[in-house]
HTML snippet that shows the backbone in 3Dmol.js (N, CA, C, O; Angstrom):
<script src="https://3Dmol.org/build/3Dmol-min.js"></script>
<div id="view" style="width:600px;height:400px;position:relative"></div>
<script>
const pdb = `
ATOM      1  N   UNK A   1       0.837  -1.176   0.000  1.00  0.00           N
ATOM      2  CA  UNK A   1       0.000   0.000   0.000  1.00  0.00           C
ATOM      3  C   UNK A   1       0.887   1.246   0.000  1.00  0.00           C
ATOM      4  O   UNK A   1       1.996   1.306   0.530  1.00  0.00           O
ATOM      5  N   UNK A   2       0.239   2.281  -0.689  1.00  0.00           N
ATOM      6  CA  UNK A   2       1.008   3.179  -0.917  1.00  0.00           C
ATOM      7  C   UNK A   2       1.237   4.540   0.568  1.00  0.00           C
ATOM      8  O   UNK A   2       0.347   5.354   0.814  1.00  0.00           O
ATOM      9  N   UNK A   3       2.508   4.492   1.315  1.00  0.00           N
ATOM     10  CA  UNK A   3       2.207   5.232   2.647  1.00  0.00           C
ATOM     11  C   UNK A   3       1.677   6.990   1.858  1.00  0.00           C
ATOM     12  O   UNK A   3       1.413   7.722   2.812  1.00  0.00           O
ATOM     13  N   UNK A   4       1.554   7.467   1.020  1.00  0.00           N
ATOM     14  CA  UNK A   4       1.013   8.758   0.862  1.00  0.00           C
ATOM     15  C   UNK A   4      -0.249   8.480   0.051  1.00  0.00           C
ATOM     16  O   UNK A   4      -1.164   8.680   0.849  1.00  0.00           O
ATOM     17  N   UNK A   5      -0.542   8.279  -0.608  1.00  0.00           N
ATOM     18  CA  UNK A   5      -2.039   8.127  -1.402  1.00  0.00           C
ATOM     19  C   UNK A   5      -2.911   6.924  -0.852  1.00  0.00           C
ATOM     20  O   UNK A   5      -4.089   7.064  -0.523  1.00  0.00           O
ATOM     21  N   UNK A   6      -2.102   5.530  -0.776  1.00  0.00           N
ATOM     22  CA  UNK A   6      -3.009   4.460   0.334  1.00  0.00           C
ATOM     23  C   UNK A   6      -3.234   3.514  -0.756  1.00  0.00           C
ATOM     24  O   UNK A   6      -3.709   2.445  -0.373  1.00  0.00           O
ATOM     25  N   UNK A   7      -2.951   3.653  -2.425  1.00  0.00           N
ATOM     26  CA  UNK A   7      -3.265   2.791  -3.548  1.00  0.00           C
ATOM     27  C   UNK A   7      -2.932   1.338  -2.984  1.00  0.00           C
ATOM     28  O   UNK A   7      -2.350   1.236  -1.904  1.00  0.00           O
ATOM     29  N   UNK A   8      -3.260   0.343  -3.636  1.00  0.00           N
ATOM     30  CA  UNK A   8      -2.870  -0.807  -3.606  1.00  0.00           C
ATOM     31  C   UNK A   8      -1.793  -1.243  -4.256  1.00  0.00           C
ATOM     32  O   UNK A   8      -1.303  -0.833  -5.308  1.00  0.00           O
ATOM     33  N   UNK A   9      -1.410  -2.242  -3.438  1.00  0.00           N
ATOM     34  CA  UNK A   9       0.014  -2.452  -4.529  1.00  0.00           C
ATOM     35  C   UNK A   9      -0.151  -3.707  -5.575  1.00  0.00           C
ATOM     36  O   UNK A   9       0.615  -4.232  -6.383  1.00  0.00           O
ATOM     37  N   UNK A  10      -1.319  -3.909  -5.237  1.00  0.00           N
ATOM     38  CA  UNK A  10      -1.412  -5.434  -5.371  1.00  0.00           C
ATOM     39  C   UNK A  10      -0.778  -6.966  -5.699  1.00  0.00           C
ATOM     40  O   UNK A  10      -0.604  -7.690  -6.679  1.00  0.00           O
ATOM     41  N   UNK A  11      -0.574  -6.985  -4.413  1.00  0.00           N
ATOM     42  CA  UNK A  11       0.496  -8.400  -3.906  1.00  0.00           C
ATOM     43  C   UNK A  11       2.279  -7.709  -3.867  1.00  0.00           C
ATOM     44  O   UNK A  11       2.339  -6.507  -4.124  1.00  0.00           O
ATOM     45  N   UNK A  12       3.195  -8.190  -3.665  1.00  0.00           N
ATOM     46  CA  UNK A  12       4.266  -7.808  -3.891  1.00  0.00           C
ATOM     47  C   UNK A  12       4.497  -6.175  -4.118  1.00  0.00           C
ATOM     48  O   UNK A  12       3.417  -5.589  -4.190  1.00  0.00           O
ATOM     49  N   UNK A  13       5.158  -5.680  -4.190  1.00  0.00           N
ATOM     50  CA  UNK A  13       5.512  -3.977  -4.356  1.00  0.00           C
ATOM     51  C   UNK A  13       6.285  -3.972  -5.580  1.00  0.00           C
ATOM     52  O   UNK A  13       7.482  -4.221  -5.731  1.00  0.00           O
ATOM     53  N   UNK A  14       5.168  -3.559  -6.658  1.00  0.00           N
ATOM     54  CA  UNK A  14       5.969  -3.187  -7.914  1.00  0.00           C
ATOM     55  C   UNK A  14       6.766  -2.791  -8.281  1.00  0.00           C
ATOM     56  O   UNK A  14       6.532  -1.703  -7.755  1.00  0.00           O
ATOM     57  N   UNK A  15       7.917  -2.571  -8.933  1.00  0.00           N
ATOM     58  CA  UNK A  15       9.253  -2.262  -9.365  1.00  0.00           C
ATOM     59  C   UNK A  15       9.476  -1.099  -9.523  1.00  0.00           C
ATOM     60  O   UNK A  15      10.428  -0.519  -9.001  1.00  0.00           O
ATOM     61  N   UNK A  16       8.283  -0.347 -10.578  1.00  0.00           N
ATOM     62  CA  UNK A  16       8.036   1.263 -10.427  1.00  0.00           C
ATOM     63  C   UNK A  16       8.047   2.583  -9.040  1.00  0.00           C
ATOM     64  O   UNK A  16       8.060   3.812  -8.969  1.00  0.00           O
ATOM     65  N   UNK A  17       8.028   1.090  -7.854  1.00  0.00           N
ATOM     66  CA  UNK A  17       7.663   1.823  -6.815  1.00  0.00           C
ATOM     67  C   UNK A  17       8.662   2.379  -6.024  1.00  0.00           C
ATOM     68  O   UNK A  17       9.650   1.706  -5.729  1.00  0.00           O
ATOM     69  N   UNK A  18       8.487   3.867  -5.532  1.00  0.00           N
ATOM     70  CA  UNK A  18       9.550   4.155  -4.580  1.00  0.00           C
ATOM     71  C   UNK A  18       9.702   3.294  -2.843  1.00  0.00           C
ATOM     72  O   UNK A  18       8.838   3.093  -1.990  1.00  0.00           O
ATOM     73  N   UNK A  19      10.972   3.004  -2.863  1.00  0.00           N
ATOM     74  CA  UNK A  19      11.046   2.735  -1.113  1.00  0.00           C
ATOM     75  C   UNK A  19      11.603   3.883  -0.284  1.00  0.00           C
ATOM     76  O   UNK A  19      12.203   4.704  -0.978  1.00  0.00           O
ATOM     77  N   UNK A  20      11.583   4.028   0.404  1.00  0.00           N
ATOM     78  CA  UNK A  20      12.147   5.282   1.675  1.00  0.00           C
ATOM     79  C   UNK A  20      12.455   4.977   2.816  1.00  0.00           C
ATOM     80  O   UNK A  20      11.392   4.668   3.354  1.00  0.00           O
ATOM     81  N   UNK A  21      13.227   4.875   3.499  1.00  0.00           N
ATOM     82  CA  UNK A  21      13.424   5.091   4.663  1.00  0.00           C
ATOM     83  C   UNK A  21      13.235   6.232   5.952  1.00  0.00           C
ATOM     84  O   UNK A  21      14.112   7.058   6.208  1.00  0.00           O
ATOM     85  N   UNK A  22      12.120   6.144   6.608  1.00  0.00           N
ATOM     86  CA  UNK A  22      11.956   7.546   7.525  1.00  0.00           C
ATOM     87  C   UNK A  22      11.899   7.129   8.835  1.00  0.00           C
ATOM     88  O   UNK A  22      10.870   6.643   9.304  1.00  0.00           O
ATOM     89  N   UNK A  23      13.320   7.333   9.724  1.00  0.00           N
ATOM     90  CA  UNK A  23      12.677   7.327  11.029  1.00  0.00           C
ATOM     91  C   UNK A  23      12.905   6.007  11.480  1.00  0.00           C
ATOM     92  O   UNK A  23      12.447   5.631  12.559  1.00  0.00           O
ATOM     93  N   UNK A  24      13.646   5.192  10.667  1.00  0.00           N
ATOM     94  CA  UNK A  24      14.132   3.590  10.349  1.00  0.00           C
ATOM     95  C   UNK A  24      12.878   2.759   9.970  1.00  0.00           C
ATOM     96  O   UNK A  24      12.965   1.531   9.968  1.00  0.00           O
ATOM     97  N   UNK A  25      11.350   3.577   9.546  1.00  0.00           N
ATOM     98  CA  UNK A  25      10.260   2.803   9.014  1.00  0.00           C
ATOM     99  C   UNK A  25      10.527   2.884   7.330  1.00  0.00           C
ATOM    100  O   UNK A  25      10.662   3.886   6.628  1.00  0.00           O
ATOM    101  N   UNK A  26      10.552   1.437   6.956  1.00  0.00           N
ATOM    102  CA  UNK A  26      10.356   1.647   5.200  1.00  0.00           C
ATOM    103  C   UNK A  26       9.360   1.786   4.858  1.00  0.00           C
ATOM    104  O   UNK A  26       8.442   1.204   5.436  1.00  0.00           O
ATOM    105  N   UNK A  27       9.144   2.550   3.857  1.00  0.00           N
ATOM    106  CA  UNK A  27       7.777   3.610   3.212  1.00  0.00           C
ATOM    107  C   UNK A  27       8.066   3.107   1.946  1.00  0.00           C
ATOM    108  O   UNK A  27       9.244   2.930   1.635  1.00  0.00           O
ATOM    109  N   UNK A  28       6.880   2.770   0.924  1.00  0.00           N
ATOM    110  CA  UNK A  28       6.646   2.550   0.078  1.00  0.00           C
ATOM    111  C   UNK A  28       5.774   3.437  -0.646  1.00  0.00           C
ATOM    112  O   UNK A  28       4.700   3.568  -0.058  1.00  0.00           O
ATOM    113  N   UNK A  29       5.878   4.236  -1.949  1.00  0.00           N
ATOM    114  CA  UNK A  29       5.398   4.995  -2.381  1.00  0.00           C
ATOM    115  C   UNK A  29       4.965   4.973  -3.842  1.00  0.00           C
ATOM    116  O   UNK A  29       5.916   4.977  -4.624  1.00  0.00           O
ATOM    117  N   UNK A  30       3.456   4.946  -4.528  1.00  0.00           N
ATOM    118  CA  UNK A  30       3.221   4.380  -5.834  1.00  0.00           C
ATOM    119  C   UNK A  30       4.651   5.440  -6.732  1.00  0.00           C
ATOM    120  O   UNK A  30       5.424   6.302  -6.316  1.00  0.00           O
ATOM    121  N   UNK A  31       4.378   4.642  -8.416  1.00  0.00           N
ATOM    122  CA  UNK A  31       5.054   5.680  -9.107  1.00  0.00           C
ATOM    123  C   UNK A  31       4.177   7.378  -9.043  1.00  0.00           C
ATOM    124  O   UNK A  31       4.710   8.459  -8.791  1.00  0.00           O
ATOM    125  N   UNK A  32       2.979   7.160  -9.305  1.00  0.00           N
ATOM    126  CA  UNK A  32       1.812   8.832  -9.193  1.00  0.00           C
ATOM    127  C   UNK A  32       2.574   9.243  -7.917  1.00  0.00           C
ATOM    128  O   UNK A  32       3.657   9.474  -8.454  1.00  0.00           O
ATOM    129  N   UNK A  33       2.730   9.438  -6.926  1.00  0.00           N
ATOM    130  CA  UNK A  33       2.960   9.901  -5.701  1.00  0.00           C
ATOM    131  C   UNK A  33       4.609  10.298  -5.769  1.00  0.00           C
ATOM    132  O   UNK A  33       4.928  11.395  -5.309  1.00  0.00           O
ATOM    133  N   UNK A  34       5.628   9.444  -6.321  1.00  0.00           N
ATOM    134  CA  UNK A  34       6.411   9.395  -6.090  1.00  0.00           C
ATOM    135  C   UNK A  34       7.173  10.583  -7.477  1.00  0.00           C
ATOM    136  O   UNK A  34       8.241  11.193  -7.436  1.00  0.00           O
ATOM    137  N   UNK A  35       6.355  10.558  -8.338  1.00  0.00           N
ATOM    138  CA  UNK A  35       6.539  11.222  -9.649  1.00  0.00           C
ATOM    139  C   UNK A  35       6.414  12.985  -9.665  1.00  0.00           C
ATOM    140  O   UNK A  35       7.039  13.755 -10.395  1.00  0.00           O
ATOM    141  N   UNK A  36       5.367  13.332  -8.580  1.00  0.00           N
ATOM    142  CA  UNK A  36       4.795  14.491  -7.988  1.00  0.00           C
ATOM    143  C   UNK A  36       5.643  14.724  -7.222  1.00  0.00           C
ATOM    144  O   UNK A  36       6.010  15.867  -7.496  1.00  0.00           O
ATOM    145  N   UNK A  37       6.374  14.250  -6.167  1.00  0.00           N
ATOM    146  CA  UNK A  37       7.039  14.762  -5.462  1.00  0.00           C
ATOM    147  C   UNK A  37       8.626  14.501  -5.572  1.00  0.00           C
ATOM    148  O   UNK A  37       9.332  14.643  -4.574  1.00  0.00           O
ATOM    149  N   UNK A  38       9.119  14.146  -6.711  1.00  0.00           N
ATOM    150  CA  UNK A  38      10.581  13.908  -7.215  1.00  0.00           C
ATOM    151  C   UNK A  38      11.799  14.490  -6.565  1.00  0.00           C
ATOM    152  O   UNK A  38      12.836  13.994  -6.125  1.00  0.00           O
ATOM    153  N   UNK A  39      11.114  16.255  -6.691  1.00  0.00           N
ATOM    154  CA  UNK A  39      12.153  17.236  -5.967  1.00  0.00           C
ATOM    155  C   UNK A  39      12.740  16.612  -4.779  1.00  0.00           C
ATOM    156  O   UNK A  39      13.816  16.020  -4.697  1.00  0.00           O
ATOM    157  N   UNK A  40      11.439  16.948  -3.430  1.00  0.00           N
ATOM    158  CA  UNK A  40      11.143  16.215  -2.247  1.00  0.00           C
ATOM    159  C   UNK A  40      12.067  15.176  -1.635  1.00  0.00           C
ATOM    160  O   UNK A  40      12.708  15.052  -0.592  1.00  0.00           O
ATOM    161  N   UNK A  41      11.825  14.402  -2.882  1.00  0.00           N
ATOM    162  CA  UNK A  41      12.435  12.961  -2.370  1.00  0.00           C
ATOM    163  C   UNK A  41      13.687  13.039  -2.695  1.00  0.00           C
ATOM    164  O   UNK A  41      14.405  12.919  -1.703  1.00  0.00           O
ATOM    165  N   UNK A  42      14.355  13.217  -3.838  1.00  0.00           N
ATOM    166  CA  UNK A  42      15.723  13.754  -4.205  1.00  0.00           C
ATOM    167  C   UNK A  42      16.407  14.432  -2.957  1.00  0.00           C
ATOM    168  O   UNK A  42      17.300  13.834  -2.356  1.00  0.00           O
ATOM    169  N   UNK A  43      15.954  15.763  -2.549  1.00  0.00           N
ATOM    170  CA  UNK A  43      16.267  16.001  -1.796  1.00  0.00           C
ATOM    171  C   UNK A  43      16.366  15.920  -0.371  1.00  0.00           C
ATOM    172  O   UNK A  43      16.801  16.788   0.387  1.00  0.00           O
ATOM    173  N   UNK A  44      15.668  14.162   0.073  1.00  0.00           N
ATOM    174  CA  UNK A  44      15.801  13.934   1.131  1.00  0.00           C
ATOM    175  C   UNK A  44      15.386  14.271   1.795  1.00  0.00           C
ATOM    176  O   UNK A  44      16.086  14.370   2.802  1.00  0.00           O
ATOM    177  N   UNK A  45      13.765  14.819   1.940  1.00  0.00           N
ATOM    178  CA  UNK A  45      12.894  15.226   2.666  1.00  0.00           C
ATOM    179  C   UNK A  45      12.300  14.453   3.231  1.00  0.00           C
ATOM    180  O   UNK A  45      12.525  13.309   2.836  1.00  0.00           O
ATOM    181  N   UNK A  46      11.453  14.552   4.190  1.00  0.00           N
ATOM    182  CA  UNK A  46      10.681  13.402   4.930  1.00  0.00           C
ATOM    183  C   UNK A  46       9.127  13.449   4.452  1.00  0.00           C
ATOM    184  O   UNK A  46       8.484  14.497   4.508  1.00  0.00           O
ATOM    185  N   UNK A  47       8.686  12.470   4.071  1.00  0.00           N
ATOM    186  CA  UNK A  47       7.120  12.779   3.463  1.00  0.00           C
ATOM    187  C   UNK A  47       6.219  13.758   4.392  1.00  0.00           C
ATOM    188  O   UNK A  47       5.198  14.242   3.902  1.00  0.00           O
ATOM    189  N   UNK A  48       6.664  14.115   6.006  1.00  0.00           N
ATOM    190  CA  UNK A  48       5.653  14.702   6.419  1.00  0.00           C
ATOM    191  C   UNK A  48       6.114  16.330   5.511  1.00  0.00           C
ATOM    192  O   UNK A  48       5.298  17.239   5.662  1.00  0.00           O
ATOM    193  N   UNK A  49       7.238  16.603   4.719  1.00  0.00           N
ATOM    194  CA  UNK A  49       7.759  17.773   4.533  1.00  0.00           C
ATOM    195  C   UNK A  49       6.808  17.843   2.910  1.00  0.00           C
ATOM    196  O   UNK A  49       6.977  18.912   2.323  1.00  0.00           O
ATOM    197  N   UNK A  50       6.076  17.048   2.344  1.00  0.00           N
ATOM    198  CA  UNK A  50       5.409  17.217   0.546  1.00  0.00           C
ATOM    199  C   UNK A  50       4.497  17.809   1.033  1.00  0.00           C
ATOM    200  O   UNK A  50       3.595  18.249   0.320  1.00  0.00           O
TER     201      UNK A  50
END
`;
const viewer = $3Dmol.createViewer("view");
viewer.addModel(pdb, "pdb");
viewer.setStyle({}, {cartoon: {color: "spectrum"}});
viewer.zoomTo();
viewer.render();
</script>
């Protein structure tokens, strides 16, 4: 499931998908979510910061 939008991943976590590390929790993020916030994540922001 996607930790910012909530999509499904359905079964396994697709390849397209971002992983993250925040806080030592891994976050999984669809490609839509992860595509929107590129800058963000590049720059090592924490999702509560999009």
């Amino acid at each position: 499931m996607c930790a910012r939008c909530g999509a499904p991943a359905g079964g396994s976590q697709p390849a397209t998908w971002t992983c993250s590390v925040e806080n030592g929790v891994r976050q999984y993020f669809c490609d839509v979510c992860a595509r929107e916030n590129l800058r963000a994540i590049e720059g090592r922001l924490d999702s509560a910061w999009w």
